[in-house]
N, C-alpha and C positions, 0 to 999 in steps of 0.2 A: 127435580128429576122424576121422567116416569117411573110407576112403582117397578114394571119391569125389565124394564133398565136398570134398575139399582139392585134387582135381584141376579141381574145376571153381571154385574158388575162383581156380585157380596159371591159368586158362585168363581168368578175368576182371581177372583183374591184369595178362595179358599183355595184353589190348586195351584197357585202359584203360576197364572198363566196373564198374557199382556192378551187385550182382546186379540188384537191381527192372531197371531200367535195359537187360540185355541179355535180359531177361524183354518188356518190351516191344517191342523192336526185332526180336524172333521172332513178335509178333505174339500175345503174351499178357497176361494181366493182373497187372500186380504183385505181387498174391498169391501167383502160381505159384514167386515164387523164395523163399518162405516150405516150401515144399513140399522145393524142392532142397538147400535145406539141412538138411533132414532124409534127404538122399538118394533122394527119390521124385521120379525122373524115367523117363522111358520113353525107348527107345534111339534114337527118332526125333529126341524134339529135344535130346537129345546129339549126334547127326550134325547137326543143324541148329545147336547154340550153338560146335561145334566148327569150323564155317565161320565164323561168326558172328566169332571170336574167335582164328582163323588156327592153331589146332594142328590137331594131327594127330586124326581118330576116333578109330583104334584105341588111344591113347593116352589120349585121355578115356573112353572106353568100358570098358576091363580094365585102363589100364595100361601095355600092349605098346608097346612101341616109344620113339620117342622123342617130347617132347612136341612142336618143332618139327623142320622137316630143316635141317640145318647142311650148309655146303659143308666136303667135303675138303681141304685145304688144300695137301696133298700130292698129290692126286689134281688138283687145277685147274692147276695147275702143268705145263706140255708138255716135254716134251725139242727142242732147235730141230734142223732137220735143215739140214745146210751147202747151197745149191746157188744156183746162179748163174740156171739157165736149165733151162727144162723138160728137155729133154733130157737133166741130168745125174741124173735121177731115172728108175728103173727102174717103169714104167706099169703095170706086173702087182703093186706091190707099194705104189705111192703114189697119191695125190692133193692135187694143190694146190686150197689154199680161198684164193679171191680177197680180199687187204685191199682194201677200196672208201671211196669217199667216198659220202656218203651224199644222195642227192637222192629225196622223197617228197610225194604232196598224198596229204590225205585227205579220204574221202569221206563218211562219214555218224557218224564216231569211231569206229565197229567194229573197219575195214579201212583200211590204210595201204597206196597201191600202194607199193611199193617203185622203185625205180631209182636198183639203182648204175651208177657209174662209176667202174669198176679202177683202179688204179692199178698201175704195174710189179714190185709185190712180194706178197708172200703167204707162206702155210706149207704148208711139207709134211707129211702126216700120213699114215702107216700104213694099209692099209686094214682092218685086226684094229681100229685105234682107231675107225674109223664103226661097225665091228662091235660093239663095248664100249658104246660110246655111245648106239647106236640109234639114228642119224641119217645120214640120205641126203647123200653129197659136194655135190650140185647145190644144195640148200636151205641151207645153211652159207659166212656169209661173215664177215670178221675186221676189225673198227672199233677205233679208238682210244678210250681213255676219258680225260677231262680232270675231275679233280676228286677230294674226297674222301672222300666222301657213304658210297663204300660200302666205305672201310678198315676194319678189316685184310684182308678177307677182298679187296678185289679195289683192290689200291693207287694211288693216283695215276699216269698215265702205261702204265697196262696195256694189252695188247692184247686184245678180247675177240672169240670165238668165238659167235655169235649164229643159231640155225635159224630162217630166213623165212617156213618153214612154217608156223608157231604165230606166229599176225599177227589174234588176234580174243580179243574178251573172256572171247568161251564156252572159248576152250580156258587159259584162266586154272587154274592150279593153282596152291592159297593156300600160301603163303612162299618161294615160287620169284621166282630171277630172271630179270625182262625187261627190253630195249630198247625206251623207249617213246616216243612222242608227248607231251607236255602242255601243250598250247596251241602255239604257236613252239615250246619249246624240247627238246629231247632230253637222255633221263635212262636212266639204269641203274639199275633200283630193285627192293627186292622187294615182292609183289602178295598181297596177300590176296583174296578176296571175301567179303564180307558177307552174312548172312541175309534183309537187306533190297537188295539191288540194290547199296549200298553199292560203292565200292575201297577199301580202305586201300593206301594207296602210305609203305613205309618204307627207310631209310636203316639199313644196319650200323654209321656213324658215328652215337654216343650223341650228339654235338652238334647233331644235325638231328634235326629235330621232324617227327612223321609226321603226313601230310595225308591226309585223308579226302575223297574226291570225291561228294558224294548222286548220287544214281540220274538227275537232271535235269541234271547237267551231265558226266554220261560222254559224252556229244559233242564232248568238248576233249579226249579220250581215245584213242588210238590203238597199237595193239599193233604194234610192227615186228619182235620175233622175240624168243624165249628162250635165257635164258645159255646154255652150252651148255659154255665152258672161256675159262679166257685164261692170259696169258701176262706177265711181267714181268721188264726188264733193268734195272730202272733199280737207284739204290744201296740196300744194303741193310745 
């Protein structure tokens, strides 16, 4: 089998789609995935079936890279810094990120205002680590996660680092995680988008079945902010 035939094959098995099937949802005629399996497709709607179908382009494209992004596992993982009170932290070298409880309305499912309320603890982080990161101290705040939706990768009883910034659909990048809105309840999931307006909203626990939101009901949708790092003491 051509190499990219069988990437776009390994790309429709990851969304759970029959070729014809994600042939139409691109807004073609069934025919055309009679085409792709002979490997005639043009590099436009390979960027398009590769949103479609939440890998990576440049992976369906040549190859490069990987076909989805994985979290480090070593890398999500923080070092805790001891400290009791601001003060015993050096201001030219750290920054405390607020743990908050979380209070939010939303308004049209795009945009979730936000509004926490601190609570008396938090973490200390390096200012090299906003540096690494690429995220502003002020936009960055630390939530508890209850569940186990998204083991192994982010265990029961973790704490999660989440930027407020990235709070909209548009800035959705597919297989990344977010803190979201879904209807009442609050979830830690990761996000695909779809070719057609579509969400696929999925779990890193295989026991949870991934939900697809159509384009009419992203209004029970609301973005509160992207993974960003967390943290975990519990047993291991």
């Amino acid at each position: 089998m051509d190499f990219l035939v069988s990437r776009i094959q390994r790309s429709l098995e990851h969304a759970g789609l029959s070729w014809s099937g994600a042939a139409i949802k691109l807004g073609l005629s069934p025919q055309a995935a009679t085409n792709w399996k002979k490997g005639k497709i043009g590099r436009d709607t390979l960027k398009a079936l590769a949103g479609l179908t939440g890998v990576n382009a440049g992976w369906l494209l040549d190859g490069s890279g990987l076909m989805v992004d994985v979290i480090d596992n070593n890398e999500a993982y923080r070092p805790v810094m001891a400290w009791e009170a601001p003060d015993d932290l050096d201001p030219d070298s750290f920054m405390i990120i607020p743990h908050v409880d979380i209070k939010f309305s939303a308004g049209n499912g795009r945009l979730v205002e936000f509004e926490p309320t601190p609570k008396m603890t938090g973490c200390a982080q390096r200012l090299e680590w906003f540096h690494k990161k690429k995220v502003s101290p002020k936009n960055l705040v630390e939530v508890d996660v209850d569940g186990d939706s998204m083991e192994p990768r982010i265990p029961n009883g973790s704490v999660v680092i989440i930027d407020k910034s990235i709070n909209s659909l548009e800035q959705v990048q597919n297989r990344k995680v977010y803190a979201i809105r879904y209807g009442d309840e609050l979830k830690i999931k990761r996000l695909s988008r779809r070719y057609d307006g579509s969400l696929i909203i999925d779990s890193d626990n295989p026991n949870y079945e991934r939900e697809i939101v159509e384009p009419q009901d992203l209004e029970h949708i609301g973005i509160i902010g992207k993974y960003v790092s967390h943290s975990y003491d519990g047993e291991i």
